[in-house]
C-alpha positions as CSV (number, residue, x, y, z in Angstrom):
1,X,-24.1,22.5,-13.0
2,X,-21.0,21.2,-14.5
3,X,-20.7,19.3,-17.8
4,X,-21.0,15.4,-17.6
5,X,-20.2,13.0,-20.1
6,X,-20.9,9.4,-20.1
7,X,-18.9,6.9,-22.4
8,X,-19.9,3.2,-22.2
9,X,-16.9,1.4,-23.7
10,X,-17.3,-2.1,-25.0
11,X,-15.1,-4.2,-22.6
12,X,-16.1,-8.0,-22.6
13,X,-18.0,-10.7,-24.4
14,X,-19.8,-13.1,-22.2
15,X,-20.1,-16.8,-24.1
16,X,-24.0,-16.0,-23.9
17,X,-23.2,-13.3,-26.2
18,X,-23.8,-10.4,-23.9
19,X,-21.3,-7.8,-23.3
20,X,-20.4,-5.8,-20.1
21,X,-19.0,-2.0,-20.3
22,X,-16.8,0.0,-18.5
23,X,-18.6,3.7,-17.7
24,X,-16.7,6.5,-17.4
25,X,-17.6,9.7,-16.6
26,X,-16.1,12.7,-16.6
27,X,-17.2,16.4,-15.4
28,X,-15.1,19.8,-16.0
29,X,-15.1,22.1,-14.4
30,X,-15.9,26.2,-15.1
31,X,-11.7,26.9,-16.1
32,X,-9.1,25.2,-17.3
33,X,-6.9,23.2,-14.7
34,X,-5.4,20.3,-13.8
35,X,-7.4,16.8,-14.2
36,X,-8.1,13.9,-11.2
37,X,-8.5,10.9,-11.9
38,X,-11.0,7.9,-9.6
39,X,-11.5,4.5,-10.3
40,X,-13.2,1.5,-8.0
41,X,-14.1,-1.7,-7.1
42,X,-11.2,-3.1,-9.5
43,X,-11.5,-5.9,-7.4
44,X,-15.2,-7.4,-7.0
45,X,-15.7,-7.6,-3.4
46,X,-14.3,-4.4,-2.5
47,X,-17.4,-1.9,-3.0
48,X,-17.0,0.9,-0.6
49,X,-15.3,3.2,-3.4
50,X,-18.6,3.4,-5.7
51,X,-19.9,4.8,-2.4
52,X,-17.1,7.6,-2.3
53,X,-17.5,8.0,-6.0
54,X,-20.5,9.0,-5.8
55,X,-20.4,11.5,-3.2
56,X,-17.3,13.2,-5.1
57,X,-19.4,13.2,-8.0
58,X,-22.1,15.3,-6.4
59,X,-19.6,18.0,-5.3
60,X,-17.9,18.2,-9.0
61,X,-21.0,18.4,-10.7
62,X,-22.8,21.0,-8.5
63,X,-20.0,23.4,-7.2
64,X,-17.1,25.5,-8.9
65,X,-13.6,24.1,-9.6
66,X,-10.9,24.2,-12.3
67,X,-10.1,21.5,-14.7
68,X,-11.7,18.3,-15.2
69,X,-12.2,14.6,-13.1
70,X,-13.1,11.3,-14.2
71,X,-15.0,8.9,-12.3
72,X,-14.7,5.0,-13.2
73,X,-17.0,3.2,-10.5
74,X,-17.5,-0.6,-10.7
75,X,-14.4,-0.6,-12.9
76,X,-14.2,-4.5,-13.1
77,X,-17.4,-5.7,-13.9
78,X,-16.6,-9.6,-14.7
79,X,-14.9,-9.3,-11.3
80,X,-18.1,-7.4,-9.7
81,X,-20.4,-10.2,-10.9
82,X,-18.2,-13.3,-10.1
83,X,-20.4,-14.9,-7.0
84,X,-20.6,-18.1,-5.3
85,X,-23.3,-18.2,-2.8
86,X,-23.4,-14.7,-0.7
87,X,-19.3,-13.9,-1.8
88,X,-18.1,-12.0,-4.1
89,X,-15.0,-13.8,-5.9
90,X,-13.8,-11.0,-7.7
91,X,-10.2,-10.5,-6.4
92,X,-8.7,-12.6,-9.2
93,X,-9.8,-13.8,-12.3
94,X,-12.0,-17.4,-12.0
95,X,-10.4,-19.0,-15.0
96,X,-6.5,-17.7,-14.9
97,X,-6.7,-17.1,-11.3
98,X,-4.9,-13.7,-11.7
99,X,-4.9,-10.7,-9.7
100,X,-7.4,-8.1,-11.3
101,X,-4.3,-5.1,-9.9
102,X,-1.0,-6.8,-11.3
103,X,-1.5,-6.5,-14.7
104,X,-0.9,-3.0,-16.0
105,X,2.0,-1.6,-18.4
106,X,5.7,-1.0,-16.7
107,X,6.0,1.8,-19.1
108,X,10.0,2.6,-17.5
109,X,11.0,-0.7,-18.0
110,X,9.1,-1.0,-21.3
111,X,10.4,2.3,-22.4
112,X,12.5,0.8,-25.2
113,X,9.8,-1.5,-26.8
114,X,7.1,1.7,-26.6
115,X,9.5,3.9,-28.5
116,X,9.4,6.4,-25.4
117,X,13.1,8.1,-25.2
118,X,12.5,10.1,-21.8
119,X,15.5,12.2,-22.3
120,X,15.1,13.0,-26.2
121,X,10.6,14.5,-24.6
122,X,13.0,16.6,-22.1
123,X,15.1,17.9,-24.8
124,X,12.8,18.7,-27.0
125,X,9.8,20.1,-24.8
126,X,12.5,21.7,-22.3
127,X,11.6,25.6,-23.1
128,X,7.5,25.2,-22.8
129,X,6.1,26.2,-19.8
130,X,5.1,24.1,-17.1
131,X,1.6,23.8,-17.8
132,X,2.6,22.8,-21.2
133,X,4.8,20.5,-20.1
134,X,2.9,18.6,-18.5
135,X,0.2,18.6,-21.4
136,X,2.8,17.0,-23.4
137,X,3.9,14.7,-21.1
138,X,0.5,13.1,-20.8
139,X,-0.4,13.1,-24.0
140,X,3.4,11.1,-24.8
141,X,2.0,8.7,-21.8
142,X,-1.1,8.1,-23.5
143,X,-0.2,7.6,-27.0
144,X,2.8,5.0,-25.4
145,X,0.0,3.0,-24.0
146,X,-2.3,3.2,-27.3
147,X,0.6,2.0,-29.2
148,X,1.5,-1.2,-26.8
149,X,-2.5,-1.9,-27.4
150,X,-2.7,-1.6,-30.8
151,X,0.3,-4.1,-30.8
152,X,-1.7,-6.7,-29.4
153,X,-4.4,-6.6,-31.8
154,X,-3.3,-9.4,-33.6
155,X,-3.1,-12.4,-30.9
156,X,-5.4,-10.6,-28.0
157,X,-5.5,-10.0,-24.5
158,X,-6.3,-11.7,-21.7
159,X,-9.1,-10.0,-19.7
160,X,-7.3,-8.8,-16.8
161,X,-4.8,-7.1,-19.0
162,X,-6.8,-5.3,-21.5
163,X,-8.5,-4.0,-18.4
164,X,-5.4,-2.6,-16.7
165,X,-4.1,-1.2,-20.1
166,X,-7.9,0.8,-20.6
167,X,-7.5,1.7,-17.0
168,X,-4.1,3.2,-17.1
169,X,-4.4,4.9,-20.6
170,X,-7.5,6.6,-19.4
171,X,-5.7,7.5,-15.7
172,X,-2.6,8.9,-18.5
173,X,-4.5,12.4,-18.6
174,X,-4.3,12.6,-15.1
175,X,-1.9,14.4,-12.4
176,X,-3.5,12.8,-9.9
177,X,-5.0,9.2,-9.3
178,X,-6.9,7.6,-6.7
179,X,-7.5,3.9,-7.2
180,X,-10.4,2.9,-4.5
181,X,-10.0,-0.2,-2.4
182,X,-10.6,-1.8,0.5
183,X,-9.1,-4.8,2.7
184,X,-10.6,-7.5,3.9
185,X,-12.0,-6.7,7.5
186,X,-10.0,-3.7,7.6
187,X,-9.0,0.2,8.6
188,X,-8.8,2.7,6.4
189,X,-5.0,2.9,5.3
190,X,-3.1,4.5,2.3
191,X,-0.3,3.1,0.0
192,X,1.9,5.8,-1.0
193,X,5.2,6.3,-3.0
194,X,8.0,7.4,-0.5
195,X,8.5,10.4,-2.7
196,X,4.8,11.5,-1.9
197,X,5.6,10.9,1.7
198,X,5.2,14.0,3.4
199,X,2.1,15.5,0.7
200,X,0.0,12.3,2.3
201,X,-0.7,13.8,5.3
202,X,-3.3,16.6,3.0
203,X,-5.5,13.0,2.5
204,X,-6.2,13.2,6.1
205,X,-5.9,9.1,6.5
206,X,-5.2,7.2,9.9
207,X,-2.6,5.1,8.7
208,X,0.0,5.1,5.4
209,X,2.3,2.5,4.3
210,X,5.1,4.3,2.4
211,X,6.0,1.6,-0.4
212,X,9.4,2.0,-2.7
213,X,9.4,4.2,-5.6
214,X,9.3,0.9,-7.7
215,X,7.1,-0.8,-10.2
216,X,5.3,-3.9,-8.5
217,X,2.2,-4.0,-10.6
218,X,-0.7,-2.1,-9.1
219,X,-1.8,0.4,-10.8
220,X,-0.5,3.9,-8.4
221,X,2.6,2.7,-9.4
222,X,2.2,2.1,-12.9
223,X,0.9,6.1,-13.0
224,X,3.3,7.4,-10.6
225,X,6.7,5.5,-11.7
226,X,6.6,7.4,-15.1
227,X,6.9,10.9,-13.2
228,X,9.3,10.0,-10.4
229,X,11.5,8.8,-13.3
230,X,11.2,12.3,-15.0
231,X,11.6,14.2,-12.2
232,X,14.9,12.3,-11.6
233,X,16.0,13.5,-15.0
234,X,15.0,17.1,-14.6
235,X,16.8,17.3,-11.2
236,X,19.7,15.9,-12.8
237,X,19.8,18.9,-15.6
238,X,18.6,21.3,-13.2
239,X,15.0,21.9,-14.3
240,X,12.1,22.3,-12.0
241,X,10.1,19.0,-11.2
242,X,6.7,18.3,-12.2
243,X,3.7,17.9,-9.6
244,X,2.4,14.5,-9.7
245,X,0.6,12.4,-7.2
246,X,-0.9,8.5,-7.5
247,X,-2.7,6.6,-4.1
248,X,-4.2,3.6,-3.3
249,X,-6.7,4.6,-0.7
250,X,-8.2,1.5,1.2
251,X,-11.5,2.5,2.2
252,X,-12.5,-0.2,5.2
253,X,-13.5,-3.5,4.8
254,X,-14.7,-5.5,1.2
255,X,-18.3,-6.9,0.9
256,X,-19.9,-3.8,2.7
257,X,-21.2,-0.4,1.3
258,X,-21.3,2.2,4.0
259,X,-23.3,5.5,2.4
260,X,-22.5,7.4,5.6
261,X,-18.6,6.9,5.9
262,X,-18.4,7.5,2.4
263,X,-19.3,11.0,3.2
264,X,-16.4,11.8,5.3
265,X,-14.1,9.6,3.0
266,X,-14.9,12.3,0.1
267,X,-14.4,15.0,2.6
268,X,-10.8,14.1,2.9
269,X,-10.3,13.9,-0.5
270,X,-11.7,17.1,-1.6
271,X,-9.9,18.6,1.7
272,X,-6.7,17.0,-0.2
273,X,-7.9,18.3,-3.8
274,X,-9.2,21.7,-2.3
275,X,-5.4,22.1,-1.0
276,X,-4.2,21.8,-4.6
277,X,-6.0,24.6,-6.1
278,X,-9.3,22.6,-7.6
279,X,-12.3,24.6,-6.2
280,X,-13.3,28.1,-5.6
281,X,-14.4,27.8,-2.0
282,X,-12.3,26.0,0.2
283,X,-12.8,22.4,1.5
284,X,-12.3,21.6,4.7
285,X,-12.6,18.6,6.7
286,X,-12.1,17.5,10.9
287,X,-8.6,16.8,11.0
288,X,-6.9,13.7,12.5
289,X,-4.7,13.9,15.9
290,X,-3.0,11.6,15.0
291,X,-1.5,9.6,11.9
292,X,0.4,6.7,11.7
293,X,2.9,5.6,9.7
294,X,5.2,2.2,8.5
295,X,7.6,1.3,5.7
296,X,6.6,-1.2,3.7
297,X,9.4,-4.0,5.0
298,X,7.9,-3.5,8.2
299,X,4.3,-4.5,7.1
300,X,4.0,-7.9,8.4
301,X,1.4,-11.0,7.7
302,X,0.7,-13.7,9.7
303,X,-0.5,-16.7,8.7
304,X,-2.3,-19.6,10.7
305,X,0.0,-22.4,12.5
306,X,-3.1,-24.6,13.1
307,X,-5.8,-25.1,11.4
308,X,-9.4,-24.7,12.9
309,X,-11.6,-21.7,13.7
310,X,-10.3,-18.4,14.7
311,X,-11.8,-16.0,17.5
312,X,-10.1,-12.3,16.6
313,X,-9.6,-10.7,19.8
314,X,-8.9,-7.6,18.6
315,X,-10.0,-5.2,15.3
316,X,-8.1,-2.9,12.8
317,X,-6.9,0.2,13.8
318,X,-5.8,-1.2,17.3
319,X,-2.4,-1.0,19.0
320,X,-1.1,-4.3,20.0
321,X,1.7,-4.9,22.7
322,X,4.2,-7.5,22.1
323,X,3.2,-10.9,23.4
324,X,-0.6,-9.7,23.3
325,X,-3.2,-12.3,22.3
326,X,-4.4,-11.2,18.6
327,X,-6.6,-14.4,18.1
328,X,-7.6,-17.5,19.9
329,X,-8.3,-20.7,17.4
330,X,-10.4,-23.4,18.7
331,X,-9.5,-27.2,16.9
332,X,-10.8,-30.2,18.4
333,X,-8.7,-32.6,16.6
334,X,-6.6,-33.8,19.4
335,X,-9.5,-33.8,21.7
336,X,-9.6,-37.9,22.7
337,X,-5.8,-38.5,22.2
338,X,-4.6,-37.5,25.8
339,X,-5.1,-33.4,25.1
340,X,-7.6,-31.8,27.7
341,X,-10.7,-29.9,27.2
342,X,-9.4,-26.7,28.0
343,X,-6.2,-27.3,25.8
344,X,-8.1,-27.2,22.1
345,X,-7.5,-23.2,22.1
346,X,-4.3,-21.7,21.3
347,X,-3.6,-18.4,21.4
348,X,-1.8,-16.6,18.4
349,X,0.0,-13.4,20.1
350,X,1.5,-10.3,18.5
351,X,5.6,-10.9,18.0
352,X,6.1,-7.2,18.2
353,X,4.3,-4.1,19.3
354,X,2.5,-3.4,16.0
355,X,-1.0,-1.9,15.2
356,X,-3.7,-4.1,13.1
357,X,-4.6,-3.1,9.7
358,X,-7.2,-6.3,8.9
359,X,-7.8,-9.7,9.4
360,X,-9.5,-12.1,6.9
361,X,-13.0,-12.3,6.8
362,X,-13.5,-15.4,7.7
363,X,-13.1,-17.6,11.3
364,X,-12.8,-20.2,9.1
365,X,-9.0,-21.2,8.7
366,X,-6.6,-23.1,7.4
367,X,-2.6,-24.3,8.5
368,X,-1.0,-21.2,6.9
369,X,-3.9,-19.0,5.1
370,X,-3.5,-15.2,6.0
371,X,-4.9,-14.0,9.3
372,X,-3.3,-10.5,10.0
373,X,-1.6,-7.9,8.6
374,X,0.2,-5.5,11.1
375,X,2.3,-2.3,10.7
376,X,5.5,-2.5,13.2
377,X,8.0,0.2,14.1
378,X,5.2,2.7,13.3
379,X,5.8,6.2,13.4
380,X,3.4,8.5,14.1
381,X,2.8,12.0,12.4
382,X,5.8,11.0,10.1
């Protein structure tokens, strides 16, 4: 068995007194590689990734691979524990009402202020070998986002933020990241970088929204951004690029824990890691026909005209035609004021030939809440 080691890190202070940790473990492997880094459930309701986590955990502890992974499961636990009645209200913080995944450290834009001179690291690490490199690239990562926290010291954090900053130093080591998600009643779909485009396909994922190589606060691009940006630089002096690779994975549908499909979820990721050089005996998984893939502009939400309760006609992963009924909403407002009995449903139909990635989890809507998202102009086996 592999070497496992637990830290509990002091995270929040409950005005009871009580305080919740983050756990992270981390298992390395027999010889020295490259390092992989998992987190989940940074949003409460989303659960399905402690599932995954735990099957990859079994496979790094009991079987032969290079290098090292750390596991963060239940990675917000204020967020995990916010309830009311049967739902889970951990998406965004109760008091501030902020998104738990918009708060990490833009550390290209912040360069400046962290004292992080991107070209003066090139110059002077430019003769060490790759390996090397990239040792020292990390480490200059993670000391940049020790420094911004030890700045804060003085005045605080807000929770959210000392979370994503934790988070992101720890996912610093890393050269490749996998934050674990899930939609609301949903598929399971992959956010990636356009640069990372055509290395997706190893993940072995239906669908893939390529987003910009930009900074928008979640936290695959806070990890990624740093080493686009440098291989930019070494491009431009003629140097070879540095592997580097940072997903969102969304893993189904929030509120539900499936054991079983967690199983062939860490298949495809250890069929993606296995691909990369981490374990001795190969890692294969049943590969997908077909995949599908949309730009990010063409990612389209619709929210409700009416207000009422929704009957969704169809489910995610389905191909819609245009003009097809998605949902029908049933209101009987106008029921009484001249409007037949047959006229309180209204059909909500698809604008465009698109293919449903989720719905929200209710049938209980109002005028303008979310009630699809749908990839159009998909492409498939990009």
């Amino acid at each position: 068995m592999n070497s496992l080691e637990k830290i509990g890190l002091p995270l929040h202070q409950n005005p009871s007194g009580d305080k919740l940790f983050l756990n992270i473990f981390t298992i390395r492997g027999n010889k020295t590689g490259e390092h992989v880094h998992f987190q989940a459930n940074v949003h409460g309701a989303e659960l399905q990734g402690n599932a995954v986590i735990y099957e990859l955990m079994k496979t790094f502890l009991n079987e032969e691979f290079s290098g090292s992974a750390t596991f963060i499961p239940q990675a917000n636990p204020l967020g995990l524990n916010q309830k009311s009645g049967t739902h889970t209200n951990g998406r965004f913080h109760a008091v501030t009402g902020n998104n738990f995944n918009r708060y990490y450290l833009d550390i290209v834009k912040n360069a400046e202020l962290l004292q992080f001179n991107l070209e003066k690291f090139v110059n002077d690490n430019g003769a060490l070998a790759p390996y090397q490199f990239r040792v020292q690239y990390k480490t200059a990562l993670e000391q940049a986002i020790a420094q911004y926290i030890l700045s804060t010291q003085n005045y605080g954090l807000p929770y959210e933020k000392k979370l994503a900053l934790i988070l992101q130093k720890t996912a610093a080591k890393a050269d490749y990241v996998f934050d674990l998600h899930t939609g609301p009643s949903a598929c399971r779909y992959v956010y990636c970088g356009e640069f990372m485009r055509h290395q997706v396909v190893d993940l072995n994922f239906p669908h893939h929204l390529i987003i910009p190589n930009e900074f928008a606060g979640a936290m695959d691009e806070a990890c990624f951004m740093p080493w686009f940006t440098l291989n930019k630089l070494l491009k431009e002096k003629n140097k070879a690029e540095m592997p580097f690779e940072s997903y969102t994975l969304e893993l189904g549908s929030e509120e539900t824990l499936n054991l079983s499909a967690a199983k062939q979820d860490s298949a495809n990721i250890l069929h993606f890691l296995s691909k990369r050089g981490f374990f001795t005996k190969e890692k294969t998984t049943e590969l997908l026909d077909k995949q599908y893939f949309c730009q990010l502009k063409d990612y389209k939400t619709y929210y409700s005209p009416y207000g009422g309760q929704i009957d969704y006609l169809k489910k995610p992963g389905d191909i819609i035609a245009k003009g097809e009924a998605i949902a029908t909403l049933l209101n009987f407002n106008e029921l009484g004021t001249g409007c037949e009995h047959h006229d309180l449903l209204k059909n909500i139909s698809a604008e465009k030939d698109c293919l449903l990635i989720n719905h929200s989890p209710s049938a209980n809507v109002m005028e303008g809440a979310e009630l699809f998202q749908v990839m159009e102009n998909v492409q498939c086996n990009f």
